[in-house]
Legacy VTK file of the C-alpha trace (Angstrom):
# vtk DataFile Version 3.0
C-alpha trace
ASCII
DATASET POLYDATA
POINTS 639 float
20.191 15.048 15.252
22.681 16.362 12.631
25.008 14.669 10.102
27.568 17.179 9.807
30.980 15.722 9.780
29.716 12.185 7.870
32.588 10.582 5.776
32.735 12.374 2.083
31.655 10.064 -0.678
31.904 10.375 -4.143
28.371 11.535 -5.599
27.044 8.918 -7.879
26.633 8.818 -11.355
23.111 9.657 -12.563
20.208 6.921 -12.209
18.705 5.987 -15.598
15.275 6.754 -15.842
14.140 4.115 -18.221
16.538 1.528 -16.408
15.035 2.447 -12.651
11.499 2.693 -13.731
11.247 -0.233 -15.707
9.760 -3.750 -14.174
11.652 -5.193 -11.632
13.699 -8.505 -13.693
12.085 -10.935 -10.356
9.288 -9.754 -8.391
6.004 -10.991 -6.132
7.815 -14.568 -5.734
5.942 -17.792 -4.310
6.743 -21.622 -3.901
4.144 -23.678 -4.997
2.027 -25.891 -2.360
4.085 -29.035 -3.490
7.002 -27.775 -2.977
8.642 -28.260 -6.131
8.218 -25.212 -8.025
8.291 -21.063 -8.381
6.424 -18.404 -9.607
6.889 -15.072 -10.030
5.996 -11.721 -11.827
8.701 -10.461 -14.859
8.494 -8.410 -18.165
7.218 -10.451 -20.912
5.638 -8.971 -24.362
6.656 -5.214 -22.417
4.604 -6.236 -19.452
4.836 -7.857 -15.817
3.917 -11.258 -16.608
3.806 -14.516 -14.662
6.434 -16.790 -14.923
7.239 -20.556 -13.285
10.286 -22.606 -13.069
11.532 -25.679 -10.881
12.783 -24.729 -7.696
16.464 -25.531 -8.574
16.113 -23.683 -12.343
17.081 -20.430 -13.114
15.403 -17.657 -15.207
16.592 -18.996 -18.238
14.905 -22.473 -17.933
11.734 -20.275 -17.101
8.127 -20.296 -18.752
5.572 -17.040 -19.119
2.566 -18.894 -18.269
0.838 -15.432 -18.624
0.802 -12.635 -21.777
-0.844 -9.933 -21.326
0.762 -6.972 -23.318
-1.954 -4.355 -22.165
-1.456 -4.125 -18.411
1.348 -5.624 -16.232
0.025 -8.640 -13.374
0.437 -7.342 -9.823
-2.029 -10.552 -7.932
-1.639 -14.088 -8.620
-2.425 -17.279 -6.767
-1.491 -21.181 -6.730
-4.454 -23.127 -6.870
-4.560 -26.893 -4.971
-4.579 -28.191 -8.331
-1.401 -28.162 -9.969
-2.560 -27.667 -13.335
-3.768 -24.187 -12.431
-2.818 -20.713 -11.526
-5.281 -17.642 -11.380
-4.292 -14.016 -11.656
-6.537 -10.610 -10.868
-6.361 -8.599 -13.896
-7.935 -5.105 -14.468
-8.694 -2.964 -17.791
-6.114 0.069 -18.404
-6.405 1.088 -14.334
-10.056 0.888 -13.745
-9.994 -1.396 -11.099
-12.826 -3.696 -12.254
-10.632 -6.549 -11.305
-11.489 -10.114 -13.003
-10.401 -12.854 -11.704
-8.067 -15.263 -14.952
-7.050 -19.010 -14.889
-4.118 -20.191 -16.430
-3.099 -23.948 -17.392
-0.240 -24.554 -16.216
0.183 -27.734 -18.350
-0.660 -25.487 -21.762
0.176 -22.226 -21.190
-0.419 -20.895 -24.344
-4.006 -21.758 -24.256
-6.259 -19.559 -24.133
-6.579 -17.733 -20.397
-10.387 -18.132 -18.920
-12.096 -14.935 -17.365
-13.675 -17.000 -14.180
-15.532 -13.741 -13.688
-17.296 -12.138 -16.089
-18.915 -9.234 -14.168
-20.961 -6.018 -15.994
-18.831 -2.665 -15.526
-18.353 -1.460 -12.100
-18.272 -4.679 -10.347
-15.196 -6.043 -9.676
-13.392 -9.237 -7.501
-12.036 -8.021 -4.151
-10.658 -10.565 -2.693
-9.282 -14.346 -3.181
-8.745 -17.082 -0.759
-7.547 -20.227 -2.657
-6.357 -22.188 0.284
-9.454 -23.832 1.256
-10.391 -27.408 2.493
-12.698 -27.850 -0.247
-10.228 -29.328 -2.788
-10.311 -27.586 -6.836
-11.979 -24.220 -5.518
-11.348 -20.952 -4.362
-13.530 -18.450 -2.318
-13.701 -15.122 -4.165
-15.469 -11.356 -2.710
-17.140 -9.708 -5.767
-19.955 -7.662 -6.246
-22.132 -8.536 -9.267
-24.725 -6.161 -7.658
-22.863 -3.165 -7.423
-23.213 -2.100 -3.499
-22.954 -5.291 -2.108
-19.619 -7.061 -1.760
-20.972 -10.954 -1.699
-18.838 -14.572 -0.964
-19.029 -17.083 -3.527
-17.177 -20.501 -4.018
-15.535 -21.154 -7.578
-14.642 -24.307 -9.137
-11.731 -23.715 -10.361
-11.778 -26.291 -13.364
-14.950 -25.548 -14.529
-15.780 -22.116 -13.435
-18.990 -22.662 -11.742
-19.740 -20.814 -8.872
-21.708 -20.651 -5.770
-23.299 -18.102 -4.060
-22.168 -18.269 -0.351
-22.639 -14.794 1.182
-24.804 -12.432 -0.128
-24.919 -9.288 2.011
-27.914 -7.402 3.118
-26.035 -4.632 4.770
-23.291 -3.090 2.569
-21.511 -2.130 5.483
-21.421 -5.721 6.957
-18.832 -8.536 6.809
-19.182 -12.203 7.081
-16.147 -14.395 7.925
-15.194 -17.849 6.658
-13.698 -20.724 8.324
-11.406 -22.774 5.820
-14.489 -24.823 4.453
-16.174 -21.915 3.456
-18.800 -21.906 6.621
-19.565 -18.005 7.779
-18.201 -18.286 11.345
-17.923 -14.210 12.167
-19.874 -11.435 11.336
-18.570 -7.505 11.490
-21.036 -4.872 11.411
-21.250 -1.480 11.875
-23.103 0.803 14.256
-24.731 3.945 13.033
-21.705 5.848 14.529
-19.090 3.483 12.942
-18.267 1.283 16.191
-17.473 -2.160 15.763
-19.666 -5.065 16.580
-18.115 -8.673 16.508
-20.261 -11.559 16.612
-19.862 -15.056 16.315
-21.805 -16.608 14.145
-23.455 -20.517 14.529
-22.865 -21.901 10.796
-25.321 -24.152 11.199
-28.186 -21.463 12.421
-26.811 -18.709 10.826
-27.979 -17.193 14.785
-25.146 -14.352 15.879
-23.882 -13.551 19.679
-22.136 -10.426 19.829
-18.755 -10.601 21.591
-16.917 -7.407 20.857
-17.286 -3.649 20.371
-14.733 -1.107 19.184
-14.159 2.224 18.051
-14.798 3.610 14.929
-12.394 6.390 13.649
-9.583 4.773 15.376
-10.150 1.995 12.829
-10.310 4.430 9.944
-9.407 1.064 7.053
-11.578 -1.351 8.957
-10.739 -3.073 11.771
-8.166 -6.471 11.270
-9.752 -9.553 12.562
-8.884 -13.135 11.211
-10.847 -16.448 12.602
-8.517 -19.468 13.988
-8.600 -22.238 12.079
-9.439 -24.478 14.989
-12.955 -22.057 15.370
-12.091 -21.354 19.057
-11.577 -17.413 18.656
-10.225 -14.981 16.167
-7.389 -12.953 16.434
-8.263 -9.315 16.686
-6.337 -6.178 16.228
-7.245 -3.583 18.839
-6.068 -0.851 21.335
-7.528 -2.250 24.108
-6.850 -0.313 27.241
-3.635 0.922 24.977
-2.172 3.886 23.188
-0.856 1.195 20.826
-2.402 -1.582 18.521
-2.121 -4.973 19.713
-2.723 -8.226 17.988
-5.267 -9.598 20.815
-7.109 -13.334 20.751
-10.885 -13.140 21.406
-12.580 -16.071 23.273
-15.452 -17.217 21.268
-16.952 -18.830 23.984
-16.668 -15.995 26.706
-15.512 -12.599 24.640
-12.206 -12.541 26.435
-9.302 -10.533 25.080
-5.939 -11.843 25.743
-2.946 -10.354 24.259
-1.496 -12.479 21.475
1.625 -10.280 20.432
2.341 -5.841 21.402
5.214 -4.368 21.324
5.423 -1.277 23.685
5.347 2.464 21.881
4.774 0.693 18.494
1.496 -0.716 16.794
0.695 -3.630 14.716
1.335 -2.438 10.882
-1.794 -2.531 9.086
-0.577 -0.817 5.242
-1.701 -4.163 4.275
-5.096 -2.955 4.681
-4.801 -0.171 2.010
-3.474 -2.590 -0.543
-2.417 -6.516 -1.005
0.869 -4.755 -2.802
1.855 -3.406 0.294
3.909 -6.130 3.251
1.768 -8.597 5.333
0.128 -7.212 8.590
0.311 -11.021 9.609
2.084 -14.178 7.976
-0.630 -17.261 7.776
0.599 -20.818 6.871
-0.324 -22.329 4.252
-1.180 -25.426 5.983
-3.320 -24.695 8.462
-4.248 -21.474 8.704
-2.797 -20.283 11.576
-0.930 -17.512 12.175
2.982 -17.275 12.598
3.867 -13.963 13.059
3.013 -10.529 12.976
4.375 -7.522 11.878
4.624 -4.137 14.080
5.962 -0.478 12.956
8.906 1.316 14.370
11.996 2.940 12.603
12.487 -0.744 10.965
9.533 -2.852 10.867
9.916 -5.470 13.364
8.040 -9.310 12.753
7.464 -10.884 16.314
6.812 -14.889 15.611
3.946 -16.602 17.320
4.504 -19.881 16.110
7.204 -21.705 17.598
8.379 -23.405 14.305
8.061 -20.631 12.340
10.209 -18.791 15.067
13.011 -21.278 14.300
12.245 -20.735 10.802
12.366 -16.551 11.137
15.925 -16.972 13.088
17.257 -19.086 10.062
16.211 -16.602 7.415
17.341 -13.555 9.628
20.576 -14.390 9.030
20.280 -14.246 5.166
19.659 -10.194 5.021
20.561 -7.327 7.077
17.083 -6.177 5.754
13.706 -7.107 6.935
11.298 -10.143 6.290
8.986 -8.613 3.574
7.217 -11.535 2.183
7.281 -15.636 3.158
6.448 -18.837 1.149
6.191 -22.260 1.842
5.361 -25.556 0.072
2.618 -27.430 2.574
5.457 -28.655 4.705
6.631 -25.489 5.720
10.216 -26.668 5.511
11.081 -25.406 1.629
10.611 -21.449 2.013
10.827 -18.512 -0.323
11.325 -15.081 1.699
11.647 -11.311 0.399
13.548 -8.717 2.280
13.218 -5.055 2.696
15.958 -2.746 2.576
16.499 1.141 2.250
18.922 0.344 -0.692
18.183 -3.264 -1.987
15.082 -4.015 -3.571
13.416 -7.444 -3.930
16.141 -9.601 -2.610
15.168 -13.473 -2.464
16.255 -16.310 -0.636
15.178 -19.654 -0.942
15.174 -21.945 2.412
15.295 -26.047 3.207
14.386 -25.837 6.350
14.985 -29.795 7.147
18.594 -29.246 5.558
19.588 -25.954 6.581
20.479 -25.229 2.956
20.166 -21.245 1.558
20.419 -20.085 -2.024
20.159 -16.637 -3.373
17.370 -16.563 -5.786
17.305 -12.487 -6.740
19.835 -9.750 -5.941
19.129 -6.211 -8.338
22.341 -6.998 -10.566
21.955 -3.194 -11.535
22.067 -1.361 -8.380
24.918 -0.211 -6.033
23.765 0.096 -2.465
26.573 2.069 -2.176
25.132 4.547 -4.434
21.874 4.871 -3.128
21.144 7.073 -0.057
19.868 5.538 3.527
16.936 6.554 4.973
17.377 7.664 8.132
14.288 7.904 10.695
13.789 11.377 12.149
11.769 12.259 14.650
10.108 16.131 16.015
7.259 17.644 17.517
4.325 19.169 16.148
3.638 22.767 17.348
1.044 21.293 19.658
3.325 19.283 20.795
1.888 15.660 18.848
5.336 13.608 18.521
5.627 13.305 14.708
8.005 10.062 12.992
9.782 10.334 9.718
12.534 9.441 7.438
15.058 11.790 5.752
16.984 11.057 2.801
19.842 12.848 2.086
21.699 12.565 -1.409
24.990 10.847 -1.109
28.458 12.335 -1.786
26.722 16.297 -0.968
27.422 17.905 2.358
24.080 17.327 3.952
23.730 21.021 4.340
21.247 23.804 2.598
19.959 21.469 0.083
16.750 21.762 -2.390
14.253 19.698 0.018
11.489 17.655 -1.609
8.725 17.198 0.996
7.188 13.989 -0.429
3.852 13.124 1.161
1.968 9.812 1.434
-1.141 9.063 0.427
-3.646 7.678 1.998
-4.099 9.530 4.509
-4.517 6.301 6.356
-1.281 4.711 5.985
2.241 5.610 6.631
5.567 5.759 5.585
8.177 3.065 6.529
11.534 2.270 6.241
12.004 0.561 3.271
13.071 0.380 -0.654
11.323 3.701 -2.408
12.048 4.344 -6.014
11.073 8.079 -5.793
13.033 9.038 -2.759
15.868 7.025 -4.396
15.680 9.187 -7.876
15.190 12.323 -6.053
17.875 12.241 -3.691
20.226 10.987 -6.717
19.115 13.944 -8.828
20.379 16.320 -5.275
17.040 16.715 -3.013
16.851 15.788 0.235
13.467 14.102 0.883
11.987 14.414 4.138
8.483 12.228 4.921
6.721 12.857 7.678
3.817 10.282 9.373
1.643 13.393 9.774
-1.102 12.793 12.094
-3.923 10.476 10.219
-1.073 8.369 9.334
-1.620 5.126 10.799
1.046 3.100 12.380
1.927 5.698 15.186
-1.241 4.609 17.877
-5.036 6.055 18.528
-4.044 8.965 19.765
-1.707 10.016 16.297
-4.320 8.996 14.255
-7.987 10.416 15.446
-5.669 13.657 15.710
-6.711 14.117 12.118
-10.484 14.164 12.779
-11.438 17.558 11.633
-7.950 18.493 10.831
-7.786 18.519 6.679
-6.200 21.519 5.658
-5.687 22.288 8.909
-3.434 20.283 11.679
-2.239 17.872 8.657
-0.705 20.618 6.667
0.806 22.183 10.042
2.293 19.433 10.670
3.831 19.016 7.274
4.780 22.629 7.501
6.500 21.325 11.043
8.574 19.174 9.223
9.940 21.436 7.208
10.771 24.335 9.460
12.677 21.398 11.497
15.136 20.633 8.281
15.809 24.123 7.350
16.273 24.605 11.139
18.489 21.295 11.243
20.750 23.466 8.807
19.609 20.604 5.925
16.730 22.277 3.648
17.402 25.772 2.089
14.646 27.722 3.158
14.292 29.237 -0.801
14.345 25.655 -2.552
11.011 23.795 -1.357
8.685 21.370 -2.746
5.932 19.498 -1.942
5.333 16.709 -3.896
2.637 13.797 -3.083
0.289 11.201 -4.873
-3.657 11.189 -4.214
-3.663 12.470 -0.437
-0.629 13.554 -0.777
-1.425 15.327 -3.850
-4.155 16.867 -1.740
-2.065 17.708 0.514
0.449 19.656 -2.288
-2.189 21.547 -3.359
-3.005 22.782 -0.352
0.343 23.412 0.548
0.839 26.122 -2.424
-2.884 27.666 -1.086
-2.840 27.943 2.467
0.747 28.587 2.317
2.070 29.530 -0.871
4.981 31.403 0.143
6.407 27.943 1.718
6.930 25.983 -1.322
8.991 26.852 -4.629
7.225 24.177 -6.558
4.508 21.596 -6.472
3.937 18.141 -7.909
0.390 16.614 -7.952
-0.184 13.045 -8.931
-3.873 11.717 -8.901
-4.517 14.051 -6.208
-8.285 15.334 -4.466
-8.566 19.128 -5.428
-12.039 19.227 -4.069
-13.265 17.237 -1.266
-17.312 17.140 -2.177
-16.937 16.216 -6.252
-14.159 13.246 -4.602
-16.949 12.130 -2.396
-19.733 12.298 -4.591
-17.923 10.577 -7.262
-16.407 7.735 -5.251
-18.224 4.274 -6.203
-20.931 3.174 -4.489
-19.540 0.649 -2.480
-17.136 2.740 -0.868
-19.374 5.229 -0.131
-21.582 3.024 1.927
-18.004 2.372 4.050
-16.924 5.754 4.217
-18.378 6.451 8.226
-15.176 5.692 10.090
-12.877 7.833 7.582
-14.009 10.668 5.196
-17.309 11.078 6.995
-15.765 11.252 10.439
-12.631 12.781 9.466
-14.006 15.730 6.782
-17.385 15.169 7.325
-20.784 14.605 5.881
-21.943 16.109 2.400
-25.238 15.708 2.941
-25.178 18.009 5.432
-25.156 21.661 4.268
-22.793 23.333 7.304
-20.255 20.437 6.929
-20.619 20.528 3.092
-19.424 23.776 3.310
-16.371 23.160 5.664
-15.502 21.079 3.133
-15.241 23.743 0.062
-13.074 25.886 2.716
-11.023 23.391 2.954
-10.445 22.410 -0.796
-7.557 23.713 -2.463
-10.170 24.455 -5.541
-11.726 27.050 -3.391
-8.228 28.794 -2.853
-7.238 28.857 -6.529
-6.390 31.925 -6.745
-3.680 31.880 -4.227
-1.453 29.608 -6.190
1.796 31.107 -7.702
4.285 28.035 -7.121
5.047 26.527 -10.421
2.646 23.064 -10.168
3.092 19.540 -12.489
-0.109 17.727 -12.291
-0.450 14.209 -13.261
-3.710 12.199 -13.649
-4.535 8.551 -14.989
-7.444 8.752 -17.500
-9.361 5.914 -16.031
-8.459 6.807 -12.335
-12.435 5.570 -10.479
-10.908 7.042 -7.120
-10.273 10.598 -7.739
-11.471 11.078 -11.048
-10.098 13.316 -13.786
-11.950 16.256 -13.287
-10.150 16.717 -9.870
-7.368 17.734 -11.956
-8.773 18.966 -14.984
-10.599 21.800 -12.929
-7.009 22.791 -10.970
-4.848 23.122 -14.264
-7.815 25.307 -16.345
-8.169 27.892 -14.146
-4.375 28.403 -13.322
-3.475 28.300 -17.427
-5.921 31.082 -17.731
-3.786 32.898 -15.094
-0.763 32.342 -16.737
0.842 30.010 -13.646
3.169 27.906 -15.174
1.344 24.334 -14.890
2.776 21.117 -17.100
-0.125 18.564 -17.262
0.034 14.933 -18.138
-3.089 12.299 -18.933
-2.274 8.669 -19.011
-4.866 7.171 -21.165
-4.077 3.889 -19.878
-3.731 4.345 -15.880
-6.526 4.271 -13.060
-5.130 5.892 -9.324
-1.181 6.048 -10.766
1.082 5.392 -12.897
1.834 1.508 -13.636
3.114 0.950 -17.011
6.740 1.346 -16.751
6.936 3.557 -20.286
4.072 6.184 -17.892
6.268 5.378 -14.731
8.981 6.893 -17.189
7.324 10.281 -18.431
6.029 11.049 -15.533
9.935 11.236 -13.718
11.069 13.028 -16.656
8.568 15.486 -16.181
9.648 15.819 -12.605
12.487 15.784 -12.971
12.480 18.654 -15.283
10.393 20.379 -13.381
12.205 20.098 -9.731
15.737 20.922 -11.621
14.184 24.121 -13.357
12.409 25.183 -10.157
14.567 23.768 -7.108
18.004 23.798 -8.778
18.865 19.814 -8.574
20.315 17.699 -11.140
19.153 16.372 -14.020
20.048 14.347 -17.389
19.794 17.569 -19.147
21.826 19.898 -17.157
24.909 17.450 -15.668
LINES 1 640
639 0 1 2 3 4 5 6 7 8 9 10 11 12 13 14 15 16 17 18 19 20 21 22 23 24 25 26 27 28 29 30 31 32 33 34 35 36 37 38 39 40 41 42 43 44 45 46 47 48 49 50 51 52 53 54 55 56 57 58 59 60 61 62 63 64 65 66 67 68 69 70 71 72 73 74 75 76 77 78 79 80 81 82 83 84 85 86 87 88 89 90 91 92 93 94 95 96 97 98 99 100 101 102 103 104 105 106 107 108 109 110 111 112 113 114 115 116 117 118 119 120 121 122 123 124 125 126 127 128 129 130 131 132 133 134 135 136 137 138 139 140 141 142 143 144 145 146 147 148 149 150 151 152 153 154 155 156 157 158 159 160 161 162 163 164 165 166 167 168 169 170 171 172 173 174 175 176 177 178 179 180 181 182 183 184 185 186 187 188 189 190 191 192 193 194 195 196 197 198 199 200 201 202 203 204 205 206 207 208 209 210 211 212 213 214 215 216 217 218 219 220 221 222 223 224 225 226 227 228 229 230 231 232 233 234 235 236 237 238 239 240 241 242 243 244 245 246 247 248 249 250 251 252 253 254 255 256 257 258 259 260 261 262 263 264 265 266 267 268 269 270 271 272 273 274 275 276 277 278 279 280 281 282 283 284 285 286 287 288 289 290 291 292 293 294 295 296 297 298 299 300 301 302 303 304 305 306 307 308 309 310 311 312 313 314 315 316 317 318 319 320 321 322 323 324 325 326 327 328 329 330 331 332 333 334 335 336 337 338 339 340 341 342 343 344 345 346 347 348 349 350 351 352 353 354 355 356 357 358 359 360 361 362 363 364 365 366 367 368 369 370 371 372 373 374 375 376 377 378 379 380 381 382 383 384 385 386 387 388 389 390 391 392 393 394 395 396 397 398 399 400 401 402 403 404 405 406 407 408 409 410 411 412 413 414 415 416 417 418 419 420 421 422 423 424 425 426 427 428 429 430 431 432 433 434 435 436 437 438 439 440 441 442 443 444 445 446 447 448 449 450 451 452 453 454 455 456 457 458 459 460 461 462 463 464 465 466 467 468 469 470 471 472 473 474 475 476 477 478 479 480 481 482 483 484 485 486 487 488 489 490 491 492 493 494 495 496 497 498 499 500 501 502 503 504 505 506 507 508 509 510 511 512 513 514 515 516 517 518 519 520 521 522 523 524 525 526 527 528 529 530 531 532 533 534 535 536 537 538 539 540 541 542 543 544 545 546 547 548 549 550 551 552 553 554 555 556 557 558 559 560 561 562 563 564 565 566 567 568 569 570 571 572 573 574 575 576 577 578 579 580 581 582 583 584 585 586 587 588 589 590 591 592 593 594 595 596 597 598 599 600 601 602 603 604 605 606 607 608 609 610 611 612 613 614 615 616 617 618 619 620 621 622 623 624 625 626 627 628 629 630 631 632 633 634 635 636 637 638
């Protein structure tokens, strides 16, 4: 592909750092079951806070029915009784996530903690559309390895055991009354085993076995509200992953929604932050659509109302269907859009009258300003197709530019077209910023990811180092004026870059990232590490065993110290449970004592990255600083 010979536009002024960084004005928006309401997350008391309003009202006639001034909200939930909202809400980024009630009726009373769990344990999940009216089904683990179901009244706060585990790496499955209906366990070499599960008996017949590494996050399997199957997402006799129906009567596997060369996109499965791998309805339980990777994200219905519905909203945004609401008659809709250039636009839908009404547009942001993300597309030196984006800075002939390689984390998720504040800043500041689905990434079929097994350090940096030799050979990246910059894999994955090979990269930015792969897995909680046989352990391998334990030093960038000479920014949340301080603190000692220029910064108040918009801020200055001094782009100080 090349770009040369794109109409000249006039470069755009300089982004505002504390502007672009700081909470979105309207984010995380949901109609409430009734119909009659909204609620959604915006700064109050210097925080992302929950606020409601009457579906017709504006901001201005808005409440905060939330306060906190410590942390901002990212989870929230309508209850089925109107008085009450609940909210997930952590302690300065250690995710020991409680789970809040608000009353909606007196909001500035004082906010219950539903969950009072000991340190370390921590809700998971929350399910309040049940059939059971006034509750909500919660995951939490008040014994620290096991993840166990309760019910919770959500006036009074009692709860009731539901679940409680046996094997850590088991899951039970809940029908809509709160009756275990599946059961997902584990074999000793990570496959799959789906069972149904007689709620009555408690007895199990297993239906269903499937591989283990190719489901690195777990494997995606919701029960049908009418108890006849669950829909399943598999490869089947497929390259690609399908959303497939299993029979719970005979096991059979019928396909349910696939879309040729592209796979069902399960980010969704890394975090609830990240867009829907499926839309349910609020009503029933069902499914309506489903949502499938490719250079845009494409949503194939499976409802036939919702389909209508889809069509109707379509229309509203040359983006793509991000997030959907709807009251309990599914004809009053809230939708979010994603777009390259135009975050968190909202619509609001009447179905039954056809009527549409812009509820958010960014009043601060010119798409024109902003730089498209264009998908790009290469092969590995063994030939592995890789899938991209490149971002090229507007108004700059998109030749022999500085060149940010920015690298997900993960590594089991993937990059996608859509609304990115960093590639945004960076390609306004002059860098063009190339991502690369390197193989691990999920997204890109079986074959992409179990690629990676084995591969750390190895054919996951060559392909990154593929990706770069195909921009400077494209005639974009200047060959002198590289970084890599990526956040915990991906700051992994910079560190190794500037040790395996250091003469590739000019500069290095590492945000929460692994520098040694044993201390990461030793220090991971103890949950995780009893789920860890489908990814780390089959991917890096097992530190219990000796020969692997050492494969695992060799390929740790803390091992390889001494060959790094790039100039390195290192950032690291305090409180960070995932990859814990020490990952960083034993990277920048070593290389101050050698004199390599290393800037470090600790966030006393973060976990795994930076959320607090005033952190969100110093850490971009510091990059900013750093890429301009190093890479030559622009920069508040030097334009």
């Amino acid at each position: 592909m090349t770009l040369t010979g794109r109409p000249a536009q006039q470069r755009p002024a300089l982004l505002d750092i504390e502007a672009f960084f700081a909470d979105p004005e309207f984010a995380s928006p949901s109609i409430s079951p009734d119909g009659t309401r909204i609620a959604y997350l915006a700064p109050y008391r210097g925080r992302r806070n929950v606020w409601v309003r009457g579906v017709d009202r504006t901001h201005a006639d808005s409440v905060p029915v939330t306060s906190d001034a410590r942390r901002g909200i990212t989870s929230y939930y309508w209850t089925g009784n109107p008085r009450f909202l609940l909210y997930l809400q952590d302690i300065d980024g250690n995710e020991d996530w409680h789970l809040h009630r608000v009353d909606l009726d007196d909001p500035s009373s004082p906010v219950v903690d539903l969950t009072p769990l000991d340190p370390g344990s921590r809700v998971f999940a929350v399910d309040p559309e049940t059939t059971v009216p006034g509750t909500a089904i919660i995951w939490m683990n008040p014994r620290p390895l096991y993840v166990d179901v309760f019910r919770i009244d959500v006036a009074t706060g009692e709860t009731t055991p539901l679940v409680e585990r046996t094997d850590p790496t088991a899951t039970f499955l809940l029908d809509r009354t709160g009756r275990v209906s599946w059961h997902l366990a584990k074999d000793p070499d990570g496959t799959h085993e789906i069972s149904a599960v007689d709620p009555d008996t408690g007895d199990r017949r297993l239906l269903h076995r499937a591989g283990g590494p190719e489901h690195p996050m777990g494997i995606f399997l919701a029960p049908l509200p009418d108890g006849s199957g669950a829909l399943l997402g598999d490869y089947q006799d497929s390259d690609d992953l399908r959303l497939l129906r299993l029979d719970r009567d005979t096991g059979e596997l019928t396909v349910v929604a696939a879309v040729d060369g592209h796979s069902l996109d399960t980010l969704s499965a890394a975090s609830d932050d990240l867009p829907p791998t499926v839309f349910a309805s609020r009503r029933t339980g069902e499914i309506l659509a489903a949502r499938f990777t490719g250079d845009r994200p494409r949503i194939v219905p499976i409802d036939p109302h919702f389909a209508e519905v889809q069509a109707a909203l379509e229309k509203l945004s040359d983006g793509v269907l991000d997030t959907v609401s709807s009251d309990l008659s599914e004809q009053r809709w809230v939708a979010t859009f994603i777009h390259d250039r135009e975050p968190g636009t909202t619509w609001f839908y009447n179905h039954a009258t056809g009527e549409s009404r812009l509820l958010f547009r960014d009043p601060h942001l010119d798409p024109a300003g902003l730089a498209p993300m264009i998908p790009v597309r290469f092969a590995a030196r063994d030939g592995l197709p890789l899938h991209g984006f490149l971002t090229l800075p507007v108004g700059v002939s998109p030749e022999n530019l500085p060149l940010v390689l920015l690298v997900h984390g993960g590594p089991w998720m993937h990059d996608t077209w859509t609304f990115n504040k960093a590639v945004q800043f960076l390609a306004n500041r002059g860098y063009a910023v190339l991502q690369v689905n390197f193989r691990g990434s999920t997204g890109h079929g079986r074959r992409h990811v179990t690629a990676a097994i084995g591969e750390f350090a190895g054919a996951m940096h060559d392909d990154l180092i593929d990706a770069v030799d195909w921009a400077i050979a494209q005639g974009y990246a200047d060959p002198d004026r590289v970084a890599i910059v990526g956040g915990s894999y991906g700051g992994y994955a910079a560190l190794v870059g500037i040790t395996v090979t250091p003469e590739k990269f000019a500069a290095a930015v590492d945000y929460v990232g692994i520098s040694d792969l044993a201390n990461f897995l030793a220090t991971l909680p103890p949950f995780v590490r009893a789920n860890m046989t489908n990814n780390w352990t089959a991917y890096v391998g097992d530190p219990d065993d000796p020969e692997q334990l050492a494969d695992m030093r060799r390929r740790s960038p803390i091992t390889m110290i001494d060959r790094i000479t790039a100039p390195l920014l290192v950032a690291q949340g305090a409180n960070d449970v995932r990859v814990v301080q020490a990952e960083s603190d034993n990277i920048v000692a070593p290389l101050r004592e050698r004199g390599v220029p290393v800037e470090y910064l600790v966030a006393e108040n973060e976990g795994h990255g930076f959320e607090n918009p005033e952190n969100q801020v110093m850490l971009f200055r510091a990059i900013e600083r750093h890429l301009a001094e190093y890479l030559g782009g622009r920069s508040a100080a030097n334009t």
